[in-house]
Backbone as JSON, one array per atom type, in Angstrom:
{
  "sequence": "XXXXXXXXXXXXXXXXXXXXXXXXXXXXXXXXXXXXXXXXXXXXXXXXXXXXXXXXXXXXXXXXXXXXXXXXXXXXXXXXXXXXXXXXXXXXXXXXXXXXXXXXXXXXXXXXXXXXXXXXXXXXXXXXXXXXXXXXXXXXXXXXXXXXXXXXXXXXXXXXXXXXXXXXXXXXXXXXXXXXXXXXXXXXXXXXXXXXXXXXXXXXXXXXXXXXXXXXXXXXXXXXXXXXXXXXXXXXXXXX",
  "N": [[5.48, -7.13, 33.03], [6.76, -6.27, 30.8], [7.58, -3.66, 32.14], [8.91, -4.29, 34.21], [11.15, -5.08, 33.06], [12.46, -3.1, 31.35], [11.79, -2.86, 29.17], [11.0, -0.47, 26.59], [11.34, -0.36, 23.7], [9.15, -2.37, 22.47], [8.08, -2.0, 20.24], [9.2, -1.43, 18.15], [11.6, -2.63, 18.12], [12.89, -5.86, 17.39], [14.49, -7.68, 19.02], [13.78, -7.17, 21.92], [11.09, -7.8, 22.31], [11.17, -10.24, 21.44], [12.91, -11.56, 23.86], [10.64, -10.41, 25.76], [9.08, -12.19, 25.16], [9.83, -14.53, 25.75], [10.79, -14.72, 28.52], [7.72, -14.44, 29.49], [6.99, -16.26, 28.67], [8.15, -18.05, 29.81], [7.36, -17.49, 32.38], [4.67, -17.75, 32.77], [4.41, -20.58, 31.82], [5.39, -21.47, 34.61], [3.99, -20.67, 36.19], [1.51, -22.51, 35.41], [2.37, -24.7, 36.75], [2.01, -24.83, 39.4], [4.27, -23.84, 41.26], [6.22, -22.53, 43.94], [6.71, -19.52, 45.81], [9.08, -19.06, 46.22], [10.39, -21.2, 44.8], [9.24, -20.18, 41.72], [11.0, -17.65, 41.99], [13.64, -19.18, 41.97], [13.6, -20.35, 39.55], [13.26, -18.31, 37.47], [15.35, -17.17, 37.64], [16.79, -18.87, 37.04], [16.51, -18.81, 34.01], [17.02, -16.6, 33.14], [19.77, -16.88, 33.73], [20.57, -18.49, 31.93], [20.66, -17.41, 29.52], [22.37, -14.94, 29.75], [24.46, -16.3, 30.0], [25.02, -17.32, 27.62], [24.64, -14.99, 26.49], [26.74, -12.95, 27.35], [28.87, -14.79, 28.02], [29.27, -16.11, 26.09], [28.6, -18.63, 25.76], [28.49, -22.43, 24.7], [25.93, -24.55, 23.0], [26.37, -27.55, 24.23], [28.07, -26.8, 26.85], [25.71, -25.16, 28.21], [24.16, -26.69, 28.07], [25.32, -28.59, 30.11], [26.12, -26.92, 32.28], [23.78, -26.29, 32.97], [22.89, -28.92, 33.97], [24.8, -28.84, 36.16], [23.39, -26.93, 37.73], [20.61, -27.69, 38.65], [21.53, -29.85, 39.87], [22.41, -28.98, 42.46], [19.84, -27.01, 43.09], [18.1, -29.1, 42.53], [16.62, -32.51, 43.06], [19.29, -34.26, 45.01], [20.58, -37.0, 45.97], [23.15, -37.96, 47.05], [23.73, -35.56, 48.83], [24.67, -35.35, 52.55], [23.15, -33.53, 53.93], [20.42, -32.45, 55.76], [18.59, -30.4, 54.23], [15.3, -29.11, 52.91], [15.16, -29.42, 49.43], [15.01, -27.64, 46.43], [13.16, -28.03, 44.14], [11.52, -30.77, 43.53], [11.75, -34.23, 42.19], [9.81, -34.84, 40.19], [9.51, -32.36, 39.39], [11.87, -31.3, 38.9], [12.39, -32.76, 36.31], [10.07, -31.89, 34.68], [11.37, -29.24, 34.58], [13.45, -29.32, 32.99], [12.38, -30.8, 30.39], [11.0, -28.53, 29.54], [12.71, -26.54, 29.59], [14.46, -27.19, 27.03], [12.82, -27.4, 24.88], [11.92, -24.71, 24.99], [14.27, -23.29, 25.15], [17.0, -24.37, 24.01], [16.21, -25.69, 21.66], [16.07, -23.82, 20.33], [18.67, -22.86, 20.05], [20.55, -21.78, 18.23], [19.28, -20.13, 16.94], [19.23, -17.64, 18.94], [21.4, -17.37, 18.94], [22.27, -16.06, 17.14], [20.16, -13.9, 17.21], [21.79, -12.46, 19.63], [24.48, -11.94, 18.24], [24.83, -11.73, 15.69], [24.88, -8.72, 13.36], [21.98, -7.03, 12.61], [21.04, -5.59, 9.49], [20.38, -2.46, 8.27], [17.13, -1.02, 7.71], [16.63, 0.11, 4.56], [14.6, 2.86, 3.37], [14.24, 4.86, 1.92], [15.33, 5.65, -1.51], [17.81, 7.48, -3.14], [17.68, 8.72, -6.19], [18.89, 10.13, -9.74], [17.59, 12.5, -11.73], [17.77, 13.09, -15.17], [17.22, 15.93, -17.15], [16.01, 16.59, -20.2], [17.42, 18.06, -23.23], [17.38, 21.17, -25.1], [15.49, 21.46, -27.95], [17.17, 22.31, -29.93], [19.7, 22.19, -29.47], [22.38, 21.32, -29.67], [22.79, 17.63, -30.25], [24.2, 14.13, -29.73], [26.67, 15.92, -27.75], [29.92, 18.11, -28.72], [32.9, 16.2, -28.51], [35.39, 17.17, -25.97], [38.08, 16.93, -26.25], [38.46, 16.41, -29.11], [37.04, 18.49, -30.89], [36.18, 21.96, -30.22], [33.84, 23.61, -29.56], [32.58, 25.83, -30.71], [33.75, 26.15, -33.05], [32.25, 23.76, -34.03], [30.02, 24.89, -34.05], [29.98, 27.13, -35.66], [30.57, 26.11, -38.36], [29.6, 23.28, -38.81], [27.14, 22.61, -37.2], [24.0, 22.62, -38.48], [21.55, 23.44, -37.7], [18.49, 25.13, -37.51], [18.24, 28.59, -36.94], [17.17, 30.73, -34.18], [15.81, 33.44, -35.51], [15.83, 32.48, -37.87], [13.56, 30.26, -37.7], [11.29, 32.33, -37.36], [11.46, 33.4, -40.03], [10.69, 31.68, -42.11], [7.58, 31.49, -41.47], [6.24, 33.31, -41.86], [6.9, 33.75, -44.52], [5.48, 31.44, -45.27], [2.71, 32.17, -44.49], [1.93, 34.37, -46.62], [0.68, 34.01, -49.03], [-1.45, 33.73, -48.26], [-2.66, 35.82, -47.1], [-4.56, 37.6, -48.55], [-6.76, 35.64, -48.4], [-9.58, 36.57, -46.78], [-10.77, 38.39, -48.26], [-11.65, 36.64, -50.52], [-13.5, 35.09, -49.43], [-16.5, 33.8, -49.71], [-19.95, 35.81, -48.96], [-21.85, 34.78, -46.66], [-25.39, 33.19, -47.75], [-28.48, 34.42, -47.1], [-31.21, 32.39, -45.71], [-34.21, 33.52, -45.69], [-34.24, 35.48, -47.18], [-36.52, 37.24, -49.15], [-39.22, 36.91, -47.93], [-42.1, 37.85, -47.0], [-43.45, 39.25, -43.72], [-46.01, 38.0, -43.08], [-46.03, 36.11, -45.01], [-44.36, 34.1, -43.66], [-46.45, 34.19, -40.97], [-48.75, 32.92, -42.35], [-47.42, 30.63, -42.96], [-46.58, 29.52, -40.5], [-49.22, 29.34, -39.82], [-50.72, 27.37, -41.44], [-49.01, 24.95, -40.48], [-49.84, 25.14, -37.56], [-52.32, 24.27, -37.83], [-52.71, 21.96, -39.34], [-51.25, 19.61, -37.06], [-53.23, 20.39, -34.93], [-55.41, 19.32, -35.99], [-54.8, 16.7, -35.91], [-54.05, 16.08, -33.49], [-56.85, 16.14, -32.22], [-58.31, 14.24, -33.64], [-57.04, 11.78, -33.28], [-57.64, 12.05, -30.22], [-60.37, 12.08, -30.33], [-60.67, 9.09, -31.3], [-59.59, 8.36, -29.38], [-61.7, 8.41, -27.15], [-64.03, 7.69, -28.44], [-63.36, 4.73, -28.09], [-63.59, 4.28, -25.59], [-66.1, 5.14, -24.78], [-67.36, 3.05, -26.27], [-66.78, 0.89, -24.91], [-67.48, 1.27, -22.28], [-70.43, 1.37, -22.52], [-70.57, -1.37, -23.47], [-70.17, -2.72, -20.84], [-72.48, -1.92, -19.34], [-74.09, -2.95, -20.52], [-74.12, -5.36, -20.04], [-74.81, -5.39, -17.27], [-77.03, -4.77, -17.03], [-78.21, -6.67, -18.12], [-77.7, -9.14, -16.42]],
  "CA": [[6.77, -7.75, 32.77], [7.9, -5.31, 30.02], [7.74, -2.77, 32.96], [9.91, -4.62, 35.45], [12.56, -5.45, 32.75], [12.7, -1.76, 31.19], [11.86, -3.01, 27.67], [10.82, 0.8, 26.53], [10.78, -0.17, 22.32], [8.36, -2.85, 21.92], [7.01, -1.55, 18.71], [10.53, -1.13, 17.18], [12.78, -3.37, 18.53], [12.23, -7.07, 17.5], [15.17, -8.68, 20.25], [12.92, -6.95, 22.97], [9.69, -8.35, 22.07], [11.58, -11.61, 21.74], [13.15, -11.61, 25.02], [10.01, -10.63, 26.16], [8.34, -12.99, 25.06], [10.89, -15.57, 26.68], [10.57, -14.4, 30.07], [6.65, -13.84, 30.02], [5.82, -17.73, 28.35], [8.41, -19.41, 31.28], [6.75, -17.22, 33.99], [2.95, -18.46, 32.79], [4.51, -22.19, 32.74], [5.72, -21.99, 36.06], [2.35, -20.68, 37.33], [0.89, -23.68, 35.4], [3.44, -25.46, 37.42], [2.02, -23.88, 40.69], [5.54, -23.2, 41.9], [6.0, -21.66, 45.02], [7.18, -17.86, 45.62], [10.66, -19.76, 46.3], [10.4, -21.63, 43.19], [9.56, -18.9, 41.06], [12.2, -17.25, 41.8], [14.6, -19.83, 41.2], [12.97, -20.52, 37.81], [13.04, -16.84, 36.54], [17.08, -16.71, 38.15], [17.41, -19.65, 35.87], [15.82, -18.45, 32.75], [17.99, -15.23, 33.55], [21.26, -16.84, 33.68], [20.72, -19.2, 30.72], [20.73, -16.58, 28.49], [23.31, -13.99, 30.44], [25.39, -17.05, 29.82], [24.89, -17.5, 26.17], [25.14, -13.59, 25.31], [28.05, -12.76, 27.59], [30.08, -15.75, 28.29], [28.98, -17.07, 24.81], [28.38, -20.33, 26.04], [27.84, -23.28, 23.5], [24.36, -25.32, 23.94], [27.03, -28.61, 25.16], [28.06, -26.3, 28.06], [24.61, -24.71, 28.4], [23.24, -28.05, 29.18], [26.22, -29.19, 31.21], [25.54, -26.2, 33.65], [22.08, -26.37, 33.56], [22.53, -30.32, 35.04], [25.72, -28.69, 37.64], [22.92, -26.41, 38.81], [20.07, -28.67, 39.05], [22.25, -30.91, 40.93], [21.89, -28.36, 43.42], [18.66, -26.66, 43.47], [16.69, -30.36, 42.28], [17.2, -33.66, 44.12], [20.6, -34.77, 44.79], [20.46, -38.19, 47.15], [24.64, -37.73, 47.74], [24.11, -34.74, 49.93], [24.44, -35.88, 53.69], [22.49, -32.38, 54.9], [19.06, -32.43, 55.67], [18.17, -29.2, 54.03], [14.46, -28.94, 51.62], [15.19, -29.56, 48.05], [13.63, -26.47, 45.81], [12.42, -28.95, 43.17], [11.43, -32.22, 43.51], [12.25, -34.95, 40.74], [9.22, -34.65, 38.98], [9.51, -30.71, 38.78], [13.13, -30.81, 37.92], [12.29, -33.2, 34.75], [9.38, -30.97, 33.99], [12.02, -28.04, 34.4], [14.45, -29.9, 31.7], [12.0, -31.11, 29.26], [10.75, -26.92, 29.43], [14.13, -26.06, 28.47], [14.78, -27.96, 26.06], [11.49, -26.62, 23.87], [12.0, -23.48, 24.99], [15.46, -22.34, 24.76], [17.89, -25.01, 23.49], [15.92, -26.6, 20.22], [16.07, -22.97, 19.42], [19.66, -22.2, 20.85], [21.32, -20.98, 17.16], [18.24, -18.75, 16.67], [19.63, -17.26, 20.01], [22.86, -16.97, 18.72], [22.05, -15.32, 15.94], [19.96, -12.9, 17.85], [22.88, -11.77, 20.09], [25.77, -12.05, 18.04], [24.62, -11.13, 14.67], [24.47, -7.83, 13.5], [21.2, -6.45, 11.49], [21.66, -4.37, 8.45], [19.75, -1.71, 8.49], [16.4, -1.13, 6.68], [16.35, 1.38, 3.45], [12.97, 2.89, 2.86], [13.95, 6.1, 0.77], [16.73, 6.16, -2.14], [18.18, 8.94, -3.97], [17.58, 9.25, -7.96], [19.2, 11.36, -10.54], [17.17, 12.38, -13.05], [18.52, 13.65, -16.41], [16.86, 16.86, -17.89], [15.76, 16.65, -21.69], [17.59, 19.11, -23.22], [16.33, 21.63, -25.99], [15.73, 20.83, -29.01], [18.33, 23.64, -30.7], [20.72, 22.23, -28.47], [23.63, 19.6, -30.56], [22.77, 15.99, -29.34], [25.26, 14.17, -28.64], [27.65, 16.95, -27.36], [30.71, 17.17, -29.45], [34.12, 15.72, -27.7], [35.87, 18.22, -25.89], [38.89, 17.0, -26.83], [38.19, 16.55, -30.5], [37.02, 19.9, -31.71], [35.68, 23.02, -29.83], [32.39, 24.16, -29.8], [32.69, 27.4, -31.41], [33.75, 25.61, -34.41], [31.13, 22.81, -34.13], [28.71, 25.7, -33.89], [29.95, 27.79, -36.64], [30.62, 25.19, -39.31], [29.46, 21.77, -38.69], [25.81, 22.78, -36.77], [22.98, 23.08, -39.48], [20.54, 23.67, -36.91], [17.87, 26.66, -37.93], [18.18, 29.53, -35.9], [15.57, 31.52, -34.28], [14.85, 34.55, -36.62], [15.37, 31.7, -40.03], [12.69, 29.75, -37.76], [10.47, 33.53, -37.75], [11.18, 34.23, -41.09], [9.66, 30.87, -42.76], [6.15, 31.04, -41.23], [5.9, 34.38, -42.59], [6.82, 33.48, -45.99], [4.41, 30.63, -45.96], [1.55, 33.12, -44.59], [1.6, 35.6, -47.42], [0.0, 33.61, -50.14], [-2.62, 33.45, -47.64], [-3.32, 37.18, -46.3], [-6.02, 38.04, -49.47], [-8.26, 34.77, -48.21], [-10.72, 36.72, -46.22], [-11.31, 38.73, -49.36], [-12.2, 35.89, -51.47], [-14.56, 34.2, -48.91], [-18.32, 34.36, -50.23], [-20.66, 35.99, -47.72], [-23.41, 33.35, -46.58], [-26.86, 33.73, -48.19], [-29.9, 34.19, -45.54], [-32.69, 31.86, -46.47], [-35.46, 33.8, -45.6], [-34.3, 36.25, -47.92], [-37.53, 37.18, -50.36], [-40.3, 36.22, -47.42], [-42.71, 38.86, -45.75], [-43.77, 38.48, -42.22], [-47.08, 37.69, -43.95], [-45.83, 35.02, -45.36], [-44.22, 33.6, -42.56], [-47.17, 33.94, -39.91], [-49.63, 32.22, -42.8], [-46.78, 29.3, -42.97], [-46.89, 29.0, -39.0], [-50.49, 28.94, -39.17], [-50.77, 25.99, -42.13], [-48.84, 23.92, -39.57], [-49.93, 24.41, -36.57], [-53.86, 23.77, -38.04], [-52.33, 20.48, -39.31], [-50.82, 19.33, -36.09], [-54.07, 20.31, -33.77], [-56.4, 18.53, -36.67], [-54.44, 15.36, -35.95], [-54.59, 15.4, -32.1], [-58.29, 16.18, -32.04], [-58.86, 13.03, -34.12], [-56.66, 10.84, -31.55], [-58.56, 12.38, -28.73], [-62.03, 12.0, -30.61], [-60.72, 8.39, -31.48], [-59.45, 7.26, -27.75], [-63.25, 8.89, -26.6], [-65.08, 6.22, -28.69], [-63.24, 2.9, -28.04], [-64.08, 4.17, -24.31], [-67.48, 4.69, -24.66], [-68.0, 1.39, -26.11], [-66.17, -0.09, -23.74], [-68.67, 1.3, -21.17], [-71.66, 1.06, -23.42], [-70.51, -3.13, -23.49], [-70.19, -3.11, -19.3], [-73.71, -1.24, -19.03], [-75.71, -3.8, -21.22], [-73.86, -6.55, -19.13], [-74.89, -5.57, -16.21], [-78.41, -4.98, -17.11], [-78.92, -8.72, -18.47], [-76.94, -9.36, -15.28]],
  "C": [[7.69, -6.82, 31.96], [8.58, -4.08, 30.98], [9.27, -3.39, 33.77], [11.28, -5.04, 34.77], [12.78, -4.09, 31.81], [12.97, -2.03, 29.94], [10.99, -1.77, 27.48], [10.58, 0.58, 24.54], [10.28, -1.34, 21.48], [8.08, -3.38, 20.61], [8.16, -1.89, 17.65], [11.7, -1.91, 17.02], [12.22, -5.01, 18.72], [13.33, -7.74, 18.64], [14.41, -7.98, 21.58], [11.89, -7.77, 23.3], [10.63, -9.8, 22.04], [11.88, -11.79, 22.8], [12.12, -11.09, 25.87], [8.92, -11.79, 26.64], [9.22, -14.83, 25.83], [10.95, -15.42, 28.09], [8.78, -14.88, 29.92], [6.18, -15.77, 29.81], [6.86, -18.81, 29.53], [7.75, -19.16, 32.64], [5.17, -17.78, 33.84], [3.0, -20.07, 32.96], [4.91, -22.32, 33.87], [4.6, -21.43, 36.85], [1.33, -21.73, 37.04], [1.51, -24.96, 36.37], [2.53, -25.82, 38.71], [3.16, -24.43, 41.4], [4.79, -22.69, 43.14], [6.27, -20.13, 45.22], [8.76, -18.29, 44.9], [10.32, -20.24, 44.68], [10.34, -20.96, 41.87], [10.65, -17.92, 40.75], [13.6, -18.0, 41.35], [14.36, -20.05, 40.15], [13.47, -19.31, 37.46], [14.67, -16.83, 36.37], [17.41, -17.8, 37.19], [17.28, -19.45, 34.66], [17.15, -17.53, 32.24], [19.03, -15.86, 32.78], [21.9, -17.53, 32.22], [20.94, -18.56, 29.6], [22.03, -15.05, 28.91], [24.61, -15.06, 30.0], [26.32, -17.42, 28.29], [25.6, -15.78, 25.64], [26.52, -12.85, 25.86], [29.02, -13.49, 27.66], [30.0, -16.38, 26.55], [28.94, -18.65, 24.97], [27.64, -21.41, 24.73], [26.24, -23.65, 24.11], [25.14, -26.23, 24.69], [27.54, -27.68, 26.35], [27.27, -25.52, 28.63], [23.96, -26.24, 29.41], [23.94, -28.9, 30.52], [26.13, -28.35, 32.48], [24.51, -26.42, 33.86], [22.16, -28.06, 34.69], [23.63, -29.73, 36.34], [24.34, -28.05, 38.51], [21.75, -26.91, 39.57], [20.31, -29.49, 40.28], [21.69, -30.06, 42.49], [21.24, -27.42, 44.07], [17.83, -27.66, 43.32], [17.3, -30.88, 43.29], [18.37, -33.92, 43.8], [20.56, -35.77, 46.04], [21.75, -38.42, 48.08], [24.47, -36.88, 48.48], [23.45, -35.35, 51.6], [23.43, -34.5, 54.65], [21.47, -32.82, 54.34], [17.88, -30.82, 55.19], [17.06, -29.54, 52.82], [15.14, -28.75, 50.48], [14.76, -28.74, 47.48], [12.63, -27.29, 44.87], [12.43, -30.46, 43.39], [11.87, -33.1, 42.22], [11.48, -35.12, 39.51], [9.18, -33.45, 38.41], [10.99, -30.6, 38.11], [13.05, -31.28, 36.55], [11.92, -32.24, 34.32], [10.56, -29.58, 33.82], [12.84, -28.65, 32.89], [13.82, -30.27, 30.51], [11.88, -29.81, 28.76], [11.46, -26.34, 28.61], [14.73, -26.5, 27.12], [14.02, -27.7, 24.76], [11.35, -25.5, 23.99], [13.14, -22.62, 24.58], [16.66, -23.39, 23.74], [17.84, -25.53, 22.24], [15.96, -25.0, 19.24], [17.63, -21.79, 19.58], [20.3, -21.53, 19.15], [20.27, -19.63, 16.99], [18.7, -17.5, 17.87], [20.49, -16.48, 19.75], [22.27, -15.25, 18.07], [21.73, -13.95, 16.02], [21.32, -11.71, 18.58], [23.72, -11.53, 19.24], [25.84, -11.12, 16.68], [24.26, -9.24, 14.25], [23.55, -7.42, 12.3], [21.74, -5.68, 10.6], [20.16, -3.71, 8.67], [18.52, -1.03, 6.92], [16.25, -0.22, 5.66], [14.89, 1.72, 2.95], [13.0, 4.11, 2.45], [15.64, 5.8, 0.18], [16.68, 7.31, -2.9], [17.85, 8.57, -5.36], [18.09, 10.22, -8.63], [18.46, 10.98, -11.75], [17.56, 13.27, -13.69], [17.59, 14.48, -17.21], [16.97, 16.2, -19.24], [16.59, 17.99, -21.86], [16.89, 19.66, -24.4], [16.74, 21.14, -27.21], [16.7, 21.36, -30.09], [19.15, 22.85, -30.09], [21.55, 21.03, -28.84], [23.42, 18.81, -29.47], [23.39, 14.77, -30.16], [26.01, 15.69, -28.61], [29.18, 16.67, -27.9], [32.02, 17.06, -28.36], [34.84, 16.86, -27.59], [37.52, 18.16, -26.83], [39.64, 16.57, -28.72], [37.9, 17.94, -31.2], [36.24, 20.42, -30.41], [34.22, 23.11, -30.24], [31.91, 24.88, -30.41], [32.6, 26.62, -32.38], [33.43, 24.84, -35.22], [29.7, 23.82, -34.6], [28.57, 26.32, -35.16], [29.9, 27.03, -37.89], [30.66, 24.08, -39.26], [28.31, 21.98, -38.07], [25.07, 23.61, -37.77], [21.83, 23.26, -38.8], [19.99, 25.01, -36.96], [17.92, 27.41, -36.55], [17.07, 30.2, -35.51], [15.09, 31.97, -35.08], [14.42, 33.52, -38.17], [13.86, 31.12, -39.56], [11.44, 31.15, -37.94], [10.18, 33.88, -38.86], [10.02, 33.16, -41.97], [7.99, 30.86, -42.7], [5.43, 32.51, -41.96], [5.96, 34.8, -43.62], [5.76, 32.58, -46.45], [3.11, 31.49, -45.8], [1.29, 33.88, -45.46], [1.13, 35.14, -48.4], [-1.51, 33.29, -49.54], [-3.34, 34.45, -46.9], [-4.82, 37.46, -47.13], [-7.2, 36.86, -49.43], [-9.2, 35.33, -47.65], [-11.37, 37.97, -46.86], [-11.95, 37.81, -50.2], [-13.31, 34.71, -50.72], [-15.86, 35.38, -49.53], [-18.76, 34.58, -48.94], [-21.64, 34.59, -47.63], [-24.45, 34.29, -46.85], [-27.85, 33.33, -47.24], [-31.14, 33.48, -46.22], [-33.56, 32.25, -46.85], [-35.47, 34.9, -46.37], [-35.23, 36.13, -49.2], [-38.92, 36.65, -49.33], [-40.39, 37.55, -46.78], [-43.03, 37.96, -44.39], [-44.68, 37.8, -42.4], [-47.3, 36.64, -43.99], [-45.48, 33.98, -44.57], [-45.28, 33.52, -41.49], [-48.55, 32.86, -40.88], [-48.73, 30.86, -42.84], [-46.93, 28.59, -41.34], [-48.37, 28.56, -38.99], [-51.08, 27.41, -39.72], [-50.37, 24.84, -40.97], [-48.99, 23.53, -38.64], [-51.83, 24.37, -36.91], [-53.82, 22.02, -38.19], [-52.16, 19.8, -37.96], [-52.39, 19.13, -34.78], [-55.07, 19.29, -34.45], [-56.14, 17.18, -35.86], [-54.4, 15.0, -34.68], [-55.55, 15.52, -31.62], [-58.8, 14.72, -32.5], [-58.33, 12.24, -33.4], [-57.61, 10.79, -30.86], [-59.71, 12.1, -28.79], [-61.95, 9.73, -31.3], [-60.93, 7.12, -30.13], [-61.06, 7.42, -27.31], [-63.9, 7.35, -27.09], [-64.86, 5.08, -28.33], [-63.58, 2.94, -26.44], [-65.22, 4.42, -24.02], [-68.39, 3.5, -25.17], [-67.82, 0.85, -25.45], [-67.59, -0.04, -22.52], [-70.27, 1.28, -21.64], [-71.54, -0.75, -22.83], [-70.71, -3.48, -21.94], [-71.73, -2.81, -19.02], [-74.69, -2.0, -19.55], [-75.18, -5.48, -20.2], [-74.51, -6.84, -17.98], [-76.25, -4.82, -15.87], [-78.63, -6.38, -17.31], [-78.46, -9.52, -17.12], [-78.3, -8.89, -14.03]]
}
């Protein structure tokens, strides 16, 4: 259907997809219908015009529905005509055609409008920003009025703001009561100062004699509570 009516933007274009969708749900009721070929075609040519009518002629809904019954008249039953020519719709299909319309296009005829007539605004999904630089911190804030005084003479006498070299010279006045500190630091004293190696390999040995004493006696402690243990199973299972 989108093919045969040369709807091409789907995705993008919501009065497409609507008017798709308006064609595609009267052509599935008129196959619930079962219409004929003939019939079909007059259905679709009516669908068509109902809306060709609305977006070019601008037709209200009161002269929407007033054509829709002129044309009825003569594609449904009409009992005044003296020719014997087939009817396209019978009287129960033309109702069913009118109640159709009526839930399909007319209870929603302003939404219609609206569609045609109205014009979208268009969607914004990037704005611009100005953003405002910091300026430096040397730099007079507020800025003085041009037409109040000059700058020059804001700068020269009325800006107390330190200048580079005064800011250079201060840190180098406060540093100089502080150059002769890494004269007056004490060296660090080495602990082991006053110990032979001697002395040191008989201190390693004190501790690690201690240390093995104490996990020999563990090891010689866990041993016994497990040979009683199996001592106590072994007399069991003799009297046993």
């Amino acid at each position: 259907m989108s093919v045969f009516l040369n709807f091409k933007n789907l995705q993008t274009c919501l009065r497409d997809a609507i008017l798709l969708d308006y064609y595609v749900s009267g052509f599935f009721w008129a196959k619930g219908m079962d219409f004929s070929i003939d019939q079909y075609s007059k259905f679709m040519t009516l669908l068509d015009m109902l809306l060709h009518n609305l977006q070019t002629l601008h037709m209200s809904l009161e002269d929407s529905i007033k054509w829709l019954g002129e044309v009825m008249a003569e594609i449904g039953p009409n009992r005044s005509r003296k020719n014997e020519e087939p009817h396209v719709f019978d009287v129960k299909e033309a109702n069913a055609i009118t109640d159709y319309l009526k839930i399909s296009l007319f209870q929603h005829y302003r939404l219609y409008e609206f569609m045609f007539y109205s014009t979208r605004e268009e969607i914004v999904i990037g704005t611009e920003q100005t953003i405002e630089v910091v300026k430096p911190a040397d730099y007079p804030f507020p800025a003085p009025l041009e037409e109040g005084i000059s700058l020059d003479i804001y700068s020269a006498f009325i800006d107390r703001s330190p200048t580079p070299e005064s800011e250079q010279k201060v840190p180098d006045q406060e540093q100089s009561p502080q150059e002769p500190q890494p004269e007056t630091e004490t060296a660090e004293v080495d602990p082991l100062v006053g110990f032979t190696i001697d002395d040191v390999k008989s201190a390693l040995a004190r501790v690690t004699d201690e240390v093995l004493l104490n996990i020999q006696k563990e090891i010689n402690e866990k041993l016994q509570v497990q040979e009683e243990a199996f001592s106590a199973r072994i007399e069991k299972l003799k009297k046993a």
